[in-house]
BAFI-3210 file (N, C-alpha, C; in Angstrom, 3 decimals, decimal comma, padded with zeros to 6 digits):
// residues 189
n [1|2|3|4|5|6|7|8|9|10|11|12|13|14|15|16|17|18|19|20|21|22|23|24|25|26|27|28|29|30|31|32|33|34|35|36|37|38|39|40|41|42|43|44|45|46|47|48|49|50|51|52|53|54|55|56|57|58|59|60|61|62|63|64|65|66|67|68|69|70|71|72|73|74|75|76|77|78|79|80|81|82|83|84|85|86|87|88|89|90|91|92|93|94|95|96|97|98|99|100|101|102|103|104|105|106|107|108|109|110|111|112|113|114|115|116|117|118|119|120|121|122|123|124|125|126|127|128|129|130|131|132|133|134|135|136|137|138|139|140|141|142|143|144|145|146|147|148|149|150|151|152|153|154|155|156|157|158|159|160|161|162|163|164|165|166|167|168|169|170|171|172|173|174|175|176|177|178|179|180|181|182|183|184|185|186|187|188|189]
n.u [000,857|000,822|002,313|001,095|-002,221|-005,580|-008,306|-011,726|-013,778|-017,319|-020,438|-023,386|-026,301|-024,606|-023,504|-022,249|-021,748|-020,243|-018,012|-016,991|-015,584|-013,550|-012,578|-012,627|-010,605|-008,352|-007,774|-006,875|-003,964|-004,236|-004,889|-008,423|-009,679|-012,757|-014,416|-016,101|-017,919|-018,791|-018,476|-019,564|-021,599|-022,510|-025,174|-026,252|-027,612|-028,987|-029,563|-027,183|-024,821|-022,381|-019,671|-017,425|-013,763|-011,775|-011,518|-012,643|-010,940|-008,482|-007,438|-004,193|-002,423|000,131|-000,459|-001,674|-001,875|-003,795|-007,004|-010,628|-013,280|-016,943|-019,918|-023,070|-025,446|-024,288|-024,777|-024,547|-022,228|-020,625|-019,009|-018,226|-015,201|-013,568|-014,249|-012,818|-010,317|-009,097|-008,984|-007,190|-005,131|-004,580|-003,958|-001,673|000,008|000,622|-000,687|-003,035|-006,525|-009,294|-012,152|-015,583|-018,479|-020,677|-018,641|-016,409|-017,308|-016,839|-014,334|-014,016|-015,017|-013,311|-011,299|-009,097|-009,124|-008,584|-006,477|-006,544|-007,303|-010,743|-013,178|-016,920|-020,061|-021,898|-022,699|-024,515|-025,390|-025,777|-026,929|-030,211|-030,521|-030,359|-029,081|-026,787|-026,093|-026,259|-023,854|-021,975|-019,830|-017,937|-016,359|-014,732|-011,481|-010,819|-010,200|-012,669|-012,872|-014,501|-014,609|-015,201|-013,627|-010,396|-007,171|-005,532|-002,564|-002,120|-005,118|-007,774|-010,968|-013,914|-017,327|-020,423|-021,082|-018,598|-017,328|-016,149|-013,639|-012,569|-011,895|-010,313|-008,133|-007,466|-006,522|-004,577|-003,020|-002,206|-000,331|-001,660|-002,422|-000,957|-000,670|-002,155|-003,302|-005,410|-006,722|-007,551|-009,450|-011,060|-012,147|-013,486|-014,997]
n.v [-001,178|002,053|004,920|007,491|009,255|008,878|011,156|011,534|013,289|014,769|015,750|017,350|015,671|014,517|011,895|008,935|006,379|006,675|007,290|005,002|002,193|003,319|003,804|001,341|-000,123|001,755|001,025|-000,578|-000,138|002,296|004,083|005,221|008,463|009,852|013,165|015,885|019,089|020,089|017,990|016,803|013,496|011,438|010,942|009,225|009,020|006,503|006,138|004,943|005,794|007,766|007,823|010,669|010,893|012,763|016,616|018,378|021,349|020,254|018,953|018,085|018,750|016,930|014,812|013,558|011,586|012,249|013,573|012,487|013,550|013,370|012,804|014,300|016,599|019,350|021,808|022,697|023,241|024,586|027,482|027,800|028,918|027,742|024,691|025,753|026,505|024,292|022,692|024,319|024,058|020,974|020,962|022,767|021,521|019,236|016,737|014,345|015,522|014,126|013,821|013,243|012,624|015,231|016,285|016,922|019,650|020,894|020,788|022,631|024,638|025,857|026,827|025,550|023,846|024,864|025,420|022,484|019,300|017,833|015,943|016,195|016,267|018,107|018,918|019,310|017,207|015,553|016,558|019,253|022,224|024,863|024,389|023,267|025,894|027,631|026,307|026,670|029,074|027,953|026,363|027,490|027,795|025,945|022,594|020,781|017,007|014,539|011,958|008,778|008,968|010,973|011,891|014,592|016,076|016,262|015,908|014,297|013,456|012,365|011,181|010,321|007,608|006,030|005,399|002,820|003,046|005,372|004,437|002,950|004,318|005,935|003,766|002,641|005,481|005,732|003,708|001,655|-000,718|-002,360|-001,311|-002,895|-004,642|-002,530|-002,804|-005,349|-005,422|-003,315|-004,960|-007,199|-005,772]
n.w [000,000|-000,777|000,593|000,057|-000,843|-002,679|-002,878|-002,935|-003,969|-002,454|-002,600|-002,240|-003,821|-005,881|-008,146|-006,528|-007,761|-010,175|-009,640|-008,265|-009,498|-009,948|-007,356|-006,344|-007,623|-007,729|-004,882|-004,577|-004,455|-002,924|000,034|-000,107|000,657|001,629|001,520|002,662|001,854|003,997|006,247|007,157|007,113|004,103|001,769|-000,685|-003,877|-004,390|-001,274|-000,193|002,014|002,954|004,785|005,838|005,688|006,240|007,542|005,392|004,926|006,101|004,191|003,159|000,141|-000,479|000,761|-001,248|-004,490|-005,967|-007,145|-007,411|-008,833|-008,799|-011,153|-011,500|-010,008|-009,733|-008,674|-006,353|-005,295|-007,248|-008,205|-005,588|-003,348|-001,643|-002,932|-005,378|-004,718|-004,067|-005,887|-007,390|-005,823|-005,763|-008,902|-009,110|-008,184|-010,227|-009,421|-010,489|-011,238|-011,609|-013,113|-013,828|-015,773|-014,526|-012,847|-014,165|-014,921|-012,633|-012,432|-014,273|-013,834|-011,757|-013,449|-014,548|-016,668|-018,737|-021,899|-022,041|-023,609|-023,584|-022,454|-022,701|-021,612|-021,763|-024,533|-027,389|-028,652|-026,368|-023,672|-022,944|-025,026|-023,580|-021,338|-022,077|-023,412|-021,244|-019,747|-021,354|-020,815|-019,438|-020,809|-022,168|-023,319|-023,632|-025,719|-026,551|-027,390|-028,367|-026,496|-024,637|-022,360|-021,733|-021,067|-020,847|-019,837|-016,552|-016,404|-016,044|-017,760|-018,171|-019,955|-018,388|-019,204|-019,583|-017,426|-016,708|-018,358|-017,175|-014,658|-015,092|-016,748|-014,656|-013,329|-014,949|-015,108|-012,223|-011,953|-010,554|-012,370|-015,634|-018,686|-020,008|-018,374|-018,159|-020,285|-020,446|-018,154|-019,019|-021,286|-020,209|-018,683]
ca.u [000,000|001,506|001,815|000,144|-004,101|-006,766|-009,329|-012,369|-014,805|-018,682|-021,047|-025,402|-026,772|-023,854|-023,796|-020,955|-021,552|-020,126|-016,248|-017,117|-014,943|-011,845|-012,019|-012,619|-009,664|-007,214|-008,108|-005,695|-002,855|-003,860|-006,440|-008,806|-010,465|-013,703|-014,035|-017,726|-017,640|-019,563|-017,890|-021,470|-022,491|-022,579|-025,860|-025,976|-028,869|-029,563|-029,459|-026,128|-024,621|-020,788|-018,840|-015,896|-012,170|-011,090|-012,246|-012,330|-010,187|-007,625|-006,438|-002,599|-002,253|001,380|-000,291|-002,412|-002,137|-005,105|-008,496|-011,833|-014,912|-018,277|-021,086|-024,276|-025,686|-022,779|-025,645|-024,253|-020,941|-020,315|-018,629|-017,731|-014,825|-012,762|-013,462|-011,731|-009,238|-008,437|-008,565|-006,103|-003,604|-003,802|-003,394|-000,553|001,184|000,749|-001,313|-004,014|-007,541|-010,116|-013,993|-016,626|-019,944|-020,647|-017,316|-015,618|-018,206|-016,841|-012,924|-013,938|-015,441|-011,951|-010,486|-008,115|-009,155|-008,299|-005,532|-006,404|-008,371|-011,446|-014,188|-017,940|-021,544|-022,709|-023,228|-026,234|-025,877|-026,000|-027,486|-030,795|-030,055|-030,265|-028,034|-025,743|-026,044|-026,090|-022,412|-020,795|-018,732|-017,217|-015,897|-013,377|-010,155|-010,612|-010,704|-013,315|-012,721|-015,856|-014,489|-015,503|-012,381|-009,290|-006,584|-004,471|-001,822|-002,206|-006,397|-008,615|-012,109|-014,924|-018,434|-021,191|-021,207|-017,232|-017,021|-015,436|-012,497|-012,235|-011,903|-008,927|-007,066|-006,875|-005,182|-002,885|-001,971|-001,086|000,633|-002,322|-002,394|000,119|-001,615|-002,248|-004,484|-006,145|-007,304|-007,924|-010,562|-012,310|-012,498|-014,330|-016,551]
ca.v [000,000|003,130|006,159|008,669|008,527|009,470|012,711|011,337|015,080|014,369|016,733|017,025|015,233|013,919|010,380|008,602|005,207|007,290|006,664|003,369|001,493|003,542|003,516|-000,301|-000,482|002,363|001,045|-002,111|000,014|003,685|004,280|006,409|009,269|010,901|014,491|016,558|020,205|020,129|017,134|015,755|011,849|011,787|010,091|009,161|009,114|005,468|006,228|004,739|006,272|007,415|008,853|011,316|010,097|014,048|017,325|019,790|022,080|019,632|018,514|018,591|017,986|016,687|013,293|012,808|011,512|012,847|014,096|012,343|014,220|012,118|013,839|014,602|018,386|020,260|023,266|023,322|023,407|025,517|028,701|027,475|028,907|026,670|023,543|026,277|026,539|022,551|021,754|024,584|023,554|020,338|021,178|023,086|020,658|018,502|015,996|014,047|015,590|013,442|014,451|012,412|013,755|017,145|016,626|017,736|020,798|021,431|021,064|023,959|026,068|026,407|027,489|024,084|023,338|026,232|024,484|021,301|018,748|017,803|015,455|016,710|015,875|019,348|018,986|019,404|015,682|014,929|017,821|020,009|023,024|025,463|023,669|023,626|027,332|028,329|025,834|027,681|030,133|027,238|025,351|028,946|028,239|024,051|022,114|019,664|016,190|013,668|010,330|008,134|009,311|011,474|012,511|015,700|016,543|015,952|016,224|013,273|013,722|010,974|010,914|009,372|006,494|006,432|005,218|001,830|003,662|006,249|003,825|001,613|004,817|006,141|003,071|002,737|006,621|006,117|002,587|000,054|-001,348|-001,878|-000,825|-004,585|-004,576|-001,904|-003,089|-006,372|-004,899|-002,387|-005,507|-007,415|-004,850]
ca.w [000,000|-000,731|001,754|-000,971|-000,945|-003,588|-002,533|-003,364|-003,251|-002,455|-002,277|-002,601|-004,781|-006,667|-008,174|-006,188|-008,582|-011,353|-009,521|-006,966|-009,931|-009,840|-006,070|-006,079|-008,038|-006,910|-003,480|-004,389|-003,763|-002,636|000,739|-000,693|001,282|000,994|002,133|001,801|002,335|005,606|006,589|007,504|006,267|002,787|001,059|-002,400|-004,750|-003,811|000,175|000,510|003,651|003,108|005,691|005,433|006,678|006,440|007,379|004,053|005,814|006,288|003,671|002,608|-000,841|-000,135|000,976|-002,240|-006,158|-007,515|-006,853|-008,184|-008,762|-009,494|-011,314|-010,323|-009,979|-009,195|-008,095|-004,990|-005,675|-008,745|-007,650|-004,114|-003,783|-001,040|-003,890|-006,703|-004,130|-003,734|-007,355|-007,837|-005,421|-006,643|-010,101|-009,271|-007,191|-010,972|-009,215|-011,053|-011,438|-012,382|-013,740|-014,840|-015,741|-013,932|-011,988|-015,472|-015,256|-011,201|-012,696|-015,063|-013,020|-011,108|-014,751|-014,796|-017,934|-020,245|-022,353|-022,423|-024,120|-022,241|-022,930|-021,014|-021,648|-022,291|-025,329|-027,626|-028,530|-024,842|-023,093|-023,707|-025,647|-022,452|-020,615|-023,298|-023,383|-019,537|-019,495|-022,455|-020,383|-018,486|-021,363|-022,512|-023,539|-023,478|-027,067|-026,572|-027,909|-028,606|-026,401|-023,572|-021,270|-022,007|-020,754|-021,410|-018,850|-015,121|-016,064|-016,896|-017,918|-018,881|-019,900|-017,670|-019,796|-020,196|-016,040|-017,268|-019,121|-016,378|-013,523|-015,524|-016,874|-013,445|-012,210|-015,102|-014,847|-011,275|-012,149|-010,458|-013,747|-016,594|-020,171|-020,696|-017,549|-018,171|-021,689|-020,351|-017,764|-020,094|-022,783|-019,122|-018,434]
c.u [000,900|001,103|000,916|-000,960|-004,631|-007,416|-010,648|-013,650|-016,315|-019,473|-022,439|-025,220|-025,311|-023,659|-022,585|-020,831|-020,832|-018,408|-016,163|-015,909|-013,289|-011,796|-012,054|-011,295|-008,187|-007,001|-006,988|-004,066|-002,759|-004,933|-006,820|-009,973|-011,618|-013,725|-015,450|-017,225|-017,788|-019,119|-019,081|-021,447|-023,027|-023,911|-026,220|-027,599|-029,739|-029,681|-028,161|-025,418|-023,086|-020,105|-017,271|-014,868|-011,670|-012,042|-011,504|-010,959|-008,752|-007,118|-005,026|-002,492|-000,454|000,581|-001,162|-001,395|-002,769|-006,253|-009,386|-013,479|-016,033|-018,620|-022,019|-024,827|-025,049|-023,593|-024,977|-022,861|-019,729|-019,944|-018,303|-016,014|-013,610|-012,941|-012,878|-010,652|-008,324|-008,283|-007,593|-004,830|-003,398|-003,341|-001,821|000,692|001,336|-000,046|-002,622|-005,517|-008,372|-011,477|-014,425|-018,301|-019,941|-019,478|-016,137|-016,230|-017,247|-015,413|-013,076|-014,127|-014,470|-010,610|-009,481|-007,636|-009,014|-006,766|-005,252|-007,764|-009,516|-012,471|-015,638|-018,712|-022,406|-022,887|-023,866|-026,477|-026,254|-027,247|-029,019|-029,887|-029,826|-029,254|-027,022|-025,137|-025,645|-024,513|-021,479|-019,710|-017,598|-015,769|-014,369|-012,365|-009,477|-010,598|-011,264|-012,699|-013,933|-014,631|-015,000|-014,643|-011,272|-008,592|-005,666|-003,883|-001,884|-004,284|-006,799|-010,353|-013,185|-016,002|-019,285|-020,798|-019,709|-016,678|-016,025|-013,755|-011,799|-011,274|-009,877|-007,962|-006,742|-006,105|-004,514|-001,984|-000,782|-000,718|-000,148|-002,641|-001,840|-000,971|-002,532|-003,188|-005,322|-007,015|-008,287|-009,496|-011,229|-012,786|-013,871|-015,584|-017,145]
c.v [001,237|004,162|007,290|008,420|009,372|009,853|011,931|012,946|014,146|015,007|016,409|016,711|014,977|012,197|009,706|007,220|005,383|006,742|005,724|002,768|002,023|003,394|002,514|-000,509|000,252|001,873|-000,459|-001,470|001,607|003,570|005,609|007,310|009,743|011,618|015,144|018,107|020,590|019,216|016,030|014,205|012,603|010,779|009,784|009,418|007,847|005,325|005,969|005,865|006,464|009,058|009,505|010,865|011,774|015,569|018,158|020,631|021,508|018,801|018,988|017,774|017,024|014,782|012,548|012,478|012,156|012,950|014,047|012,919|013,657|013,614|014,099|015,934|019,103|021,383|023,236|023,452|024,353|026,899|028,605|027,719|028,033|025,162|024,178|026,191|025,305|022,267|022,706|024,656|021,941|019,997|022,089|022,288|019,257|017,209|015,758|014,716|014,920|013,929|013,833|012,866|015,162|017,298|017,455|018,944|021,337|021,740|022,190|025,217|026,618|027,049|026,661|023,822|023,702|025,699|023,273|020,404|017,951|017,050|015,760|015,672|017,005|020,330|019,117|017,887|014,919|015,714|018,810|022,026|024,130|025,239|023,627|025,311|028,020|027,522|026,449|028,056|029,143|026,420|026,055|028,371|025,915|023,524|020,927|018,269|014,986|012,274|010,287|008,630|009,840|012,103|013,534|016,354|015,672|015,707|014,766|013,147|012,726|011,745|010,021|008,006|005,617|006,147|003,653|002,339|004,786|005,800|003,042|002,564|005,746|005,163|002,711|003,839|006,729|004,349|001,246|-000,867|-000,928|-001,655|-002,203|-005,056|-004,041|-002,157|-004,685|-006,152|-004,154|-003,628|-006,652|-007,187|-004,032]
c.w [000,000|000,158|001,152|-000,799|-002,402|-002,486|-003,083|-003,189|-003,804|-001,977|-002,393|-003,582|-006,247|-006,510|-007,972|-007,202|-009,367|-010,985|-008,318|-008,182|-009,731|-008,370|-005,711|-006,289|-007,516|-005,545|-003,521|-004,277|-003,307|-001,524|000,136|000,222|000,921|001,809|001,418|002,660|003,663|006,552|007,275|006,314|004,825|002,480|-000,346|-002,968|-004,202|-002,418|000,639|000,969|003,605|004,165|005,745|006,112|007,137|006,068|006,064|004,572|006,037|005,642|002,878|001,249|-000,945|000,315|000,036|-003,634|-006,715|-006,253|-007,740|-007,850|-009,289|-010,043|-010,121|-010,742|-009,325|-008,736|-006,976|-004,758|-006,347|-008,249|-006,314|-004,490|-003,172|-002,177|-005,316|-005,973|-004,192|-005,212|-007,623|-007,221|-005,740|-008,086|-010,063|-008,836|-008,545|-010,541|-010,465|-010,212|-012,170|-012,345|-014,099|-014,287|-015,206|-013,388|-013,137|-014,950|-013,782|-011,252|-013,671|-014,690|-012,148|-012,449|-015,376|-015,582|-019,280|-020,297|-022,285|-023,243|-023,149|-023,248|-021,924|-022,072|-021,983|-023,581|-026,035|-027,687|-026,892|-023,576|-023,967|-024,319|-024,403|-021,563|-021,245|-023,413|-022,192|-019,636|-020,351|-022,000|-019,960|-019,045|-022,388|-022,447|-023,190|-024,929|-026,620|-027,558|-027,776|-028,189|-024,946|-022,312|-022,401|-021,047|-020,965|-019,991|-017,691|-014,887|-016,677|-016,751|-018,362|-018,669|-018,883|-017,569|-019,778|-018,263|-016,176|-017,239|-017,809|-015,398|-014,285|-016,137|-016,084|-013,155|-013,158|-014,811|-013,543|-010,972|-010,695|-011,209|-014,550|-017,919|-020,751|-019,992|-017,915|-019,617|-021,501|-019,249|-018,365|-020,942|-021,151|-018,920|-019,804]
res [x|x|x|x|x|x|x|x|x|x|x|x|x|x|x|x|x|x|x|x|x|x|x|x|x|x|x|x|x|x|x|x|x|x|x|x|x|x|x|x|x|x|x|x|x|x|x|x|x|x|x|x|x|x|x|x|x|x|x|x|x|x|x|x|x|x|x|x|x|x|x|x|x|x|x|x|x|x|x|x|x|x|x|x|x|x|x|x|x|x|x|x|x|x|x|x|x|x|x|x|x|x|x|x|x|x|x|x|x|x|x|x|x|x|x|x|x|x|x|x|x|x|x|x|x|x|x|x|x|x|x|x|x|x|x|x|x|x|x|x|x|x|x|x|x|x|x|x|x|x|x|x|x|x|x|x|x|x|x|x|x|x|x|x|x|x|x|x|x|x|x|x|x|x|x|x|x|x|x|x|x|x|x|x|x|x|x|x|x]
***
């Protein structure tokens, strides 16, 4: 087990199922924390009941890898500015950021993502047109790319759908699986 952890961030109404696979899997050689702003019992969509290891407040990015953000409805989130604060010390510290579904939308809204390639959901193909429109501003200075998961830099971004791919090129990035694994579990699931 390595001394480093994964950040897992969990907030209202966000869908923690979206990264249960990468933390199934990172969890074979990283303990992985969850941390809610309030530090209050976390409940998911389905009732499940998850409780924080660390208060907000306290964390040192010095003892992480990365930081995974589920979707969900980032409304309560979005402009907060203690989680712009955490995603931009650990983007500066080069640590992995991970996004899938709205959690992309919650790594943009800290500005992260201006210069890199980024895969969302707020799309028109995905998204109603409004929604599409109200996220616009967010998406400034990113070049979208149409896939399941990508990575560009220290950032890695997935679709809803794209939780598979997410989960297995988190744990090759941070070396819980060699490329050969990780192909062999996506071809699995």
């Amino acid at each position: 087990m390595s001394d480093k952890k994964v950040l897992l961030l969990l907030y209202p109404h966000c869908i923690s199922f979206e990264a249960m696979l990468a933390v199934e899997i990172l969890g074979q050689k990283y303990c992985v924390e969850v941390v809610t702003l309030d530090g209050e019992l976390h409940t998911d969509a389905s009732g499940l009941q998850i409780k924080p290891q660390i208060a907000f407040d306290g964390i040192q990015t010095d003892d992480y890898v990365a930081l995974i953000v589920p979707g969900g409805n980032p409304d309560g989130i979005i402009g907060e500015a203690r989680v712009q604060h955490l995603i931009h010390r650990f983007y500066s510290a080069q640590l992995i950021l991970a996004g899938i579904c709205a959690g992309v939308l919650v790594l943009a809204d800290s500005g992260v993502l201006r210069g890199h390639d980024v895969t969302h959901n707020y799309t028109e193909r995905c998204a109603p047109k409004n929604v599409v429109e109200l996220t616009s501003r967010f998406w400034e200075g990113s070049r979208y790319k149409d896939s399941l998961c990508l990575e560009s830099g220290n950032i890695i971004t997935a679709l809803p759908n794209g939780y598979v791919d997410f989960a297995t090129t988190l744990a090759e990035r941070l070396g819980v699986y060699s490329a050969e694994q990780a192909v062999r579990m996506n071809q699995y699931y």
